[in-house]
Structure formats: C-alpha cells, structure tokens
N, C-alpha and C positions, 0 to 999 in steps of 0.2 A: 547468483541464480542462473540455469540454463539458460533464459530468455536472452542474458545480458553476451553469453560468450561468444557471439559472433560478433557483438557490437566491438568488443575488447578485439578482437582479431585486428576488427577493421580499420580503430584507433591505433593500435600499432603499427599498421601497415601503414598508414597517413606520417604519424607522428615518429615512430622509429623506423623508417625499415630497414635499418641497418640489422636487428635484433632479429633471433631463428626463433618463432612461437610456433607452439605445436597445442594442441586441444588433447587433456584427457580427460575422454567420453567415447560414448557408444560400443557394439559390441567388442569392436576390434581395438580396445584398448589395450595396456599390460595387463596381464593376469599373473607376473609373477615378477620378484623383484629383479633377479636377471633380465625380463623382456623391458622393467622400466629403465635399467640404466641403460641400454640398448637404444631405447626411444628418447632418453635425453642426453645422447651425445651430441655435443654440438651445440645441445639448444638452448637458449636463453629466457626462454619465459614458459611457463605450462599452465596454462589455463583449463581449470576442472570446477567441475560445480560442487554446494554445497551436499547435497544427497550421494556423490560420488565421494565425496573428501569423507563422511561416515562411513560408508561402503568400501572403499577402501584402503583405508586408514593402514591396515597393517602391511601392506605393498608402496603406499605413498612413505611408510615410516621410514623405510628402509634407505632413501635416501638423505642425502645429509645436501640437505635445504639453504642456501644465502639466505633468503626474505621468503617472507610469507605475506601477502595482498589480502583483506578480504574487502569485495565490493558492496556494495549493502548491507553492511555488518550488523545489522536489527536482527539479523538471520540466525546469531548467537548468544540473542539477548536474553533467550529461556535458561539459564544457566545447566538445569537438568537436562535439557534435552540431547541428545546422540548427537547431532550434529556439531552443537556448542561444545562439548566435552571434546569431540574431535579434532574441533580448531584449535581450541588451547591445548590438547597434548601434542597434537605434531607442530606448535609451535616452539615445544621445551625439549622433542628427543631426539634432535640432531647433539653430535658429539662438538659439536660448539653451537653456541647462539647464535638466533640468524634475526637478523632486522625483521620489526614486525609493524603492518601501516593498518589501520581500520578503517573505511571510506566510509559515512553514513549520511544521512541528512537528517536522520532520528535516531539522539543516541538514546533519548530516556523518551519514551513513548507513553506508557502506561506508569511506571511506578520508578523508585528512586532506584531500588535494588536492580533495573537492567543498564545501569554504567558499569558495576559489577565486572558481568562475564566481560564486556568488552575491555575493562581495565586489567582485567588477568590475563587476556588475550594478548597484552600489547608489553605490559610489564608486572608480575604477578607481585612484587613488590610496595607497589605503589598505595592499594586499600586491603592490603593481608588479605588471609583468609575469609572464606564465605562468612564464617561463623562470628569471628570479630566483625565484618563489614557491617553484618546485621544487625547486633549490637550496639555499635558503635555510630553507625550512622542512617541504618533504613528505618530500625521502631521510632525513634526520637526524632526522621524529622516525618513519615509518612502517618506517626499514632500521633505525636504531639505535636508536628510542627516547628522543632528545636532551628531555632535562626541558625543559633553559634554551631552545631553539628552541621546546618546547609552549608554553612561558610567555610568551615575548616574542611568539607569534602571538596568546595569547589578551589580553596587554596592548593589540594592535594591534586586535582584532577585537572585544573588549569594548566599548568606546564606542558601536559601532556598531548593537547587539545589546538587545534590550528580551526579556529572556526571562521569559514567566509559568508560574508551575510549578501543575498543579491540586491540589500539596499545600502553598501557599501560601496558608494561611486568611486570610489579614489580607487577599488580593488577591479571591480568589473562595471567600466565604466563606456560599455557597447551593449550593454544589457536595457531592454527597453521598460517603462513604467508597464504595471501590470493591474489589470481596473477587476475588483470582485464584485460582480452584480447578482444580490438575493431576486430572485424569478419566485414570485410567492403565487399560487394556485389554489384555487378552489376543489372541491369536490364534486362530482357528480351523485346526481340521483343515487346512482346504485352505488357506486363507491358510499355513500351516507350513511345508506342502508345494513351495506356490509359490514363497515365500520360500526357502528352502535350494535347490530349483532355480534360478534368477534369482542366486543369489550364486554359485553353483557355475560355473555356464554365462559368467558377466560375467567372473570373476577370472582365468579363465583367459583370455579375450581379452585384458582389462588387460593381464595380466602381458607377452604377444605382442608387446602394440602399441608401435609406434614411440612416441618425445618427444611429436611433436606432435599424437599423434591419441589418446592418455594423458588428457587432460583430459577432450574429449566423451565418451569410454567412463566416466570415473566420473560425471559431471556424471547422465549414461543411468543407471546402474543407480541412483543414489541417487532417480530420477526415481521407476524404478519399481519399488525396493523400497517409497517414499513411497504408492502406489500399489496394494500389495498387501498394505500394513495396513489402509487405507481397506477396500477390498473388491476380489476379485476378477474381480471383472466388466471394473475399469479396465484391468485387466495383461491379460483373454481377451479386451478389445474387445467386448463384449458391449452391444449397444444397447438392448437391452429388459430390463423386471427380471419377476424368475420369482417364483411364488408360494414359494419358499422365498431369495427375495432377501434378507430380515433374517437367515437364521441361516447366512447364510454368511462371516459379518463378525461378531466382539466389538465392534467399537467400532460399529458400526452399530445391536445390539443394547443397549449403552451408552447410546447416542445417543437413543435410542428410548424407555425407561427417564426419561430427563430432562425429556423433551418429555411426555410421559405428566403429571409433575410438573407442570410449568409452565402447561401447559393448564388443568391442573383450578382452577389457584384465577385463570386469567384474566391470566396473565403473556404479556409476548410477547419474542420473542428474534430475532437477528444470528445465522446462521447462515454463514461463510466458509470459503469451499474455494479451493486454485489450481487446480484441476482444471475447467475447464469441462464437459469431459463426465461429471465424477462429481458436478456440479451436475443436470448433465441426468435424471441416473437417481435422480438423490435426490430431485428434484422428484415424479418417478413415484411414486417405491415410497411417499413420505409424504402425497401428495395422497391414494395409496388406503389407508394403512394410521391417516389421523386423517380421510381422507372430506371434506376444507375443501380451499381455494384456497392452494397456497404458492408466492409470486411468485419469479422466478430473474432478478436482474439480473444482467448479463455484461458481454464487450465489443459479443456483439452486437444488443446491445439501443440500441434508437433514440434521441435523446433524449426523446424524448415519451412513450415507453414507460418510460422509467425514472422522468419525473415523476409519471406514472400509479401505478406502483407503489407510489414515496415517499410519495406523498398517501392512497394507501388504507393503509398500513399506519400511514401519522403521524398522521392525522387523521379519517377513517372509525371511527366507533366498533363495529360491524360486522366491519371490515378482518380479514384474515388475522393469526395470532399469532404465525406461523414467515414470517421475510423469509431466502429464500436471496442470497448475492452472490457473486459471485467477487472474489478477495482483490484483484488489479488494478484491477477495473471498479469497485466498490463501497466500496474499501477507505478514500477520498479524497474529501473536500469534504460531501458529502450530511450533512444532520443527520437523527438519528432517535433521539431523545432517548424515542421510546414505547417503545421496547425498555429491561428491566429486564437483560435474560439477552446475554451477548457469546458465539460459541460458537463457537472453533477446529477444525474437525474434523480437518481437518490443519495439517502446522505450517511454516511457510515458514522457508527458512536467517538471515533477517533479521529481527530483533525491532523495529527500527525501523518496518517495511511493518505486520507485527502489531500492534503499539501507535497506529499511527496507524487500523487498519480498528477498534479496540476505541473510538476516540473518537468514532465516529459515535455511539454510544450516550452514551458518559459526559463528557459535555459539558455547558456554560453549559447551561441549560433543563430539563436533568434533573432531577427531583424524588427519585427513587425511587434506592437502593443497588442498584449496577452490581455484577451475578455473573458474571463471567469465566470460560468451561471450556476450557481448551487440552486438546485430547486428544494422550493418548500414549501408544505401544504398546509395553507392559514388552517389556525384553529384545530390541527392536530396533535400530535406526541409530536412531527417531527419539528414544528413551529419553537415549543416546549423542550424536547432536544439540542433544539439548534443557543437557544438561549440557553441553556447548560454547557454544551462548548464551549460556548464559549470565556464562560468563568472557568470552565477547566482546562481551556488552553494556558494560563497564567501557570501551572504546577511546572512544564517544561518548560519554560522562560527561566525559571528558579533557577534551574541548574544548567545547564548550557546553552513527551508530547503528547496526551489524551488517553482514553479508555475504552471498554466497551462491557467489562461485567459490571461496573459500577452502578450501572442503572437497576440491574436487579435485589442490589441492596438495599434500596429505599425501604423505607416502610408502606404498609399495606395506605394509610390515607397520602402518600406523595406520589403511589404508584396512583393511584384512582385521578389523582389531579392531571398526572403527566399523560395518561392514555385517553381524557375525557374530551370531546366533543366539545369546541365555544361557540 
C-alpha cells in the first residue's frame, strides 16, 4: 500500500543500508522500459505500490525481476481483481523464475477461496487451477464443511506458510501482554429515538423489496444504525459540531471519560473509526474540548501528510497524544508502536481488518502493555454483532479471518432480532 512505502524506505535504511532502494511512484516515475532499466541500475530493491504494480504492469514487465515482495498481501486476495491478476502475472514473465515471499497477518479473512490467489502468487502449482481449487476444496468445505477437504488443503498449504503468532514467547519474547477491554455504552435520548425510527422506516422497505435489491437495503440500515450509536450527527448529516455535541452521544461521552484518563498520566492512543466523516467531526469537537492538535489520517490524506502525522505522533516528544485513522486508510503497514491505548469507537463486521488496525500499536518495538477498547452499544445490532464475531472468528483459526456481507444473508425474522432494540 502507498501508506506503507516510506516506512519500507526507512526499514531499510536502519536495517540494510548497505542496499541502493529507490521508490517507483509519482509523476516522475519510468514511463518507458528503457527509462526503467536506466533507473534500476545499480539498484537493489524498488519499492512501488499496488495501484502502480496494475498501472504499470507492461513497463514493470519488461524487466527480468530476482524476487517479487508483497506487503500486505490481503490486497490480492480478490482473485478477479486488476491488481491481484497483476501480481501473479509479473510474477511468472520473467525469462526465469524469480523468488516469490507474501507478507500478511490475514491470509483468509472473509472466505476459504482468498488462500487461492495468494497461493498462485507464490507457487501456482501448489492448489491448481481456480477451477479445480473450487471444486476440490472451497464448495465442500465453505457449502458443507468437509473436515477431510480442510485438512488435505492445510496439509497442501502448510509447507508453504511460516506463521508467527505474538503469543509465541520462545519466538517474540520482548513483546508485551496485550489486555482487550469491551467499553459497553448506552444510548441517548435521541440516539433511542433515531434508532427505533431507522428500524421501523428500513424493515418495512426490506420486507417490500424484491431478491435482488434485499441485500443493499440491509447492508444500509446496518450502515446506519452503526451510525447512530456513534452519534447522531452522522445519521442528520450534520457537518459542524454544536456546543452540546458531547451529550448527545453515550459512547461519545464514554469516549471522553477515557481520554480524560490517558492524558493525565501522558499515555497516547489509536483512535479508529470507518466512518470518515465521523472522523471529521471528532477531530473538531476533541481539538476544542482537550484544546491540543488531533491528526485524522484517511484515504484522503497525501502520502506526505500521512508521514508528517506518523513522525509527530511516533517521534516528536511534544507530538499529539490522540492519533485519529480511519480503519481502511490507517488500519495497515504503518508502525506506531508510541501508542499504549488501541481504541475502537466503532466496530467493523470483520475481526480480521480490526486486529490487523490494533497491530499498528502492539507490535515488535513495543515496550509498554497494549489496552485495547472496542466500543459497544448494550442492546443494539452492534452488541448482537459483536457476539456473532465472535463465533465467526473460529472459520480463520480453521485454516491458518471474518466477513462483512454475511449479515445481509440472514433471513428476514434474524435480521428483525439483530437490528432490534432490548
């Protein structure tokens, strides 16, 4: 990911710098395959993203590649997608084979089929083809559950897999315990309000709506019930926050309460939301109600802006003590090992995407016990959510991590249960 390639810079500069890295990106990249091999004389490692690796795929072809790295390699696990297609072909059309490594912390996230593209990434021999893989080992164990099909994929996929677990002391054994504490919250007056409106007004669409338009109507309201436990500002569209912006929200109030804590004795915290614009207005209402600078990384933050951020808050002893992210833009590659405190403010349908934004803190270089807050709103969907996780975190255990359309499968009386009011 873009975010991550200056960190990779700066790890090599620590750890090799004997090695010549050079970044391809921005405008002044090659544009032609004489200006690439021009730019990798000499050099020993070329760091490019994945949107770049699609993008230029027929310029990156042209060289004849040793190894191919992918960092976060979840980024290939769509097997259709342009990019994933891109990584496994300029991994096979150099005029010899070049070592091939996959770095992930979630290789199966959502379903059995994304080990798949990353196994043909690495050695396309290993589970054949798409079409036999599916056959052979995604219907029988994702439709029926087949043990002996999980088994003989993880006999096949084992070899190829070096997995290090951070509760493996003998392997990382300066790695500190890491405490997860549920922050469960109530709702306000108007949050109540809104909520029982928003369920009333959705259910009865659902119910109306044809097969194929069933989905994105639940996919919407879970969106923004999600939404109007945070606060109600996200569900009114409300761009500005009002001097009674804190009490309109329990978990905002919650949230506030914590931060109050961790300030005083000089702790600093991982703030993640999926909501970008209830990033936006958190930013506001905490700049003026702690009076300090609180950074909001996104998607649309630059990459210069995001280094700026990562370095004041990692390294600046001065720096801000509350780092806001958004859970996509922030949640991947970046170290920030100075945060003690992880803090969910909402909760995403995948524990996989969550555990990976929580490693930015509790990682190699940590010194300090990692405090984890997932917040959750008694008696809502995400209460009901949270205990569905958690049974569906057991499906990535299987094989070497969660979902997020599966909730719109239910049927129409489990969707009524999961969104209802206790």
């Amino acid at each position: 990911p873009t975010s991550v390639m200056t960190n990779w810079r700066r790890e090599a500069q620590q750890f090799t710098p004997g090695l010549h890295v050079i970044e391809h990106y921005g405008s002044r990249r090659p544009g032609t395959a004489e200006e690439l091999a021009a730019a990798l004389n000499g050099v020993d490692l070329a760091l490019t993203s994945y949107g770049l690796l699609q993008r230029d795929l027929t310029i990156l072809s042209s060289y004849g590649w040793q190894g191919m790295v992918l960092d976060e390699a979840q980024a290939i696990k769509n097997s259709t997608s342009k990019q994933s297609a891109a990584a496994r072909e300029l991994a096979r059309l150099g005029q010899q084979p070049c070592f091939c490594i996959a770095l992930t912390g979630t290789p199966v996230e959502n379903r059995v089929s994304e080990i798949w593209p990353l196994m043909n990434f690495l050695n396309p021999r290993v589970l054949g083809e798409e079409g036999f893989f599916r056959q052979r080992y995604r219907l029988p164990i994702e439709r029926y559950g087949d043990m002996s099909s999980l088994q003989d994929l993880r006999r096949r996929a084992g070899p190829f897999i070096l997995r290090r677990l951070k509760t493996d002391q003998s392997i990382i054994n300066d790695l500190p315990e890491k405490v997860e504490l549920d922050e469960w919250c109530g709702l306000s007056d108007e949050q109540r309000r809104l909520y029982g409106k928003t369920v009333d007004d959705t259910l009865e669409v659902i119910a109306r709506a044809p097969r194929g338009e069933r989905h994105g109507w639940v996919l919407t309201l879970l969106t923004k019930l999600k939404q109007v436990c945070n606060h109600p500002a996200l569900l009114l569209q409300e761009q500005e926050v009002g001097p009674d912006f804190g009490r309109r929200s329990a978990k905002l109030q919650r949230l506030e309460e914590i931060l109050d804590e961790l300030t005083a004795v000089g702790d600093r915290a991982l703030l993640f939301t999926q909501f970008a614009r209830w990033g936006h207005l958190l930013k506001q209402h905490l700049e003026q109600r702690f009076r300090g600078e609180v950074p909001f990384l996104h998607g649309g933050s630059s990459k210069t802006e995001r280094q700026v951020m990562v370095d004041r808050f990692q390294q600046d002893p001065r720096g801000p003590q509350l780092f806001l992210l958004s859970l996509k833009a922030g949640g991947v590659g970046l170290n920030l090992t100075r945060a003690s405190h992880v803090i969910h403010i909402d909760r995403w349908w995948n524990p996989a995407v969550e555990n990976q934004a929580t490693d930015r803190a509790y990682r190699i270089g940590q010194t300090n016990r990692v405090m984890v807050h997932k917040f959750i709103t008694s008696g809502s969907l995400e209460e009901n959510v949270d205990r569905m996780i958690r049974e569906k975190a057991k499906l990535a255990e299987d094989i070497i991590g969660g979902g997020e359309d599966w909730l719109a499968d239910l049927d129409m009386d489990d969707i009524k249960d999961l969104v209802s009011l206790q």
